[in-house]
N, C-alpha and C positions, 0 to 999 in steps of 0.2 A: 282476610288478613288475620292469621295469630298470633294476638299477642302473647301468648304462653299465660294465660290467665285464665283460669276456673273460678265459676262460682255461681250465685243468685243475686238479683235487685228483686226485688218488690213493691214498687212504689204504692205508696199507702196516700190517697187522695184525699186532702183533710178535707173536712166537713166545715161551713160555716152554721151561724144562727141558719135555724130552719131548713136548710139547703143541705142536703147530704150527699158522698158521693154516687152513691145511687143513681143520681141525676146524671151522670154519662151515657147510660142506659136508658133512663127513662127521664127528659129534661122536664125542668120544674116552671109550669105558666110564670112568665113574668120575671124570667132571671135570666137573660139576653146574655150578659156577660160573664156569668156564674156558667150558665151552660156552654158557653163556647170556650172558655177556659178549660173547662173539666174534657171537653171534645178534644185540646191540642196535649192536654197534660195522657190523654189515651193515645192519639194518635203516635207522641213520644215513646211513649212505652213499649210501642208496636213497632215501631222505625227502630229501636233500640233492640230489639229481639231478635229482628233480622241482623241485625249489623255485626251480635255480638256470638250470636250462635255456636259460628262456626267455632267461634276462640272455647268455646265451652261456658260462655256464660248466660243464664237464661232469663229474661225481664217478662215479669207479668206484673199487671197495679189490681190491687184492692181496690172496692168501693163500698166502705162502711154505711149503714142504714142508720136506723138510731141504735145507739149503744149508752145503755145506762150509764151516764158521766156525770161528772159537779156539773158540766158546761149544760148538760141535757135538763139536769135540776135549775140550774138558773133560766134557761129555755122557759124553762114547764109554769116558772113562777111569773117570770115577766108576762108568757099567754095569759096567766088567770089574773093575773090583776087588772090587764086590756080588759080580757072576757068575762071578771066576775064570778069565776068559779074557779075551785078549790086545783092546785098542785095535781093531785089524785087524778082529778077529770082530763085531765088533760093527756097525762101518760097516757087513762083508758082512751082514750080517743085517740092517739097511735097507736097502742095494741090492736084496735078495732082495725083500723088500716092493713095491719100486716099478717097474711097467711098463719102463721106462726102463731099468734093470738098474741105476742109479748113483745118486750122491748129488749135484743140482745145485751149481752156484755162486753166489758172491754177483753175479757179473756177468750170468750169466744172468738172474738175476731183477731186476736193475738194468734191465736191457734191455727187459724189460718194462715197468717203472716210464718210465722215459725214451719209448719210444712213446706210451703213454697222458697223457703232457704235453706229446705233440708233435704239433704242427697234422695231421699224418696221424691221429691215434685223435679227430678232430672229431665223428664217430658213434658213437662208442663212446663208451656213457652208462649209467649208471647199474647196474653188474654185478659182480661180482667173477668174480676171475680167480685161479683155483687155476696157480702154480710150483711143479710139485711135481711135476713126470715122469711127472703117472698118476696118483697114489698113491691120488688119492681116486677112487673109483669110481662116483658118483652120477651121473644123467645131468643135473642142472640145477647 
């Protein structure tokens, strides 16, 4: 079916407390409904890609890791005051997690988003794309 419509979606899979999107990829022990959520919000994505293709429009989603945010610093604060140790430690201890050694930014994974809605990601269709330094380890 064309609708006489060009263009890009990219749907961006927000992140809750602790849970990132990442977890479509690699689902997180103990988040039963977080991960089956994030499972139909891909399958969407992909059912969407095919559908729209042909009109010329192409859907892929993000799946952000951690990205240094206010939300990520309130995170980091609420763990250390549970666990008794400092803000700091606690970042280090997701860097320690990720391939990367660090914790992305919001721009980084912007940059992402902005390629994929720009006439250069025209082939790039229907996939998700883990920002997330590594983190997740699966090969698809």
């Amino acid at each position: 079916m064309d609708l006489g419509l060009h263009g890009r979606v990219a749907i961006v899979a927000a992140a809750r407390e602790g849970f990132f999107s990442s977890a479509v990829k690699q689902p997180v022990d103990g988040s039963l409904l977080s991960n089956s959520v994030r499972a139909a919000v891909n399958g969407l994505a992909r059912t969407l890609a095919n559908e729209f293709t042909p009109s010329g429009i192409t859907v892929n989603d993000t799946c952000p890791g951690y990205a240094h945010t206010a939300r990520l610093d309130i995170l980091a604060k609420s763990i250390s005051t549970r666990s008794n140790v400092k803000p700091g430690e606690v970042f280090a201890g997701w860097a320690r997690e990720i391939p990367a050694g660090r914790i992305g930014t919001p721009e980084e994974f912007a940059a992402v988003v902005v390629f994929l809605a720009s006439q250069r990601a025209s082939c790039v269709n229907g996939t998700s794309i883990a920002v997330d330094g590594g983190l997740v380890r699966s090969l698809l």
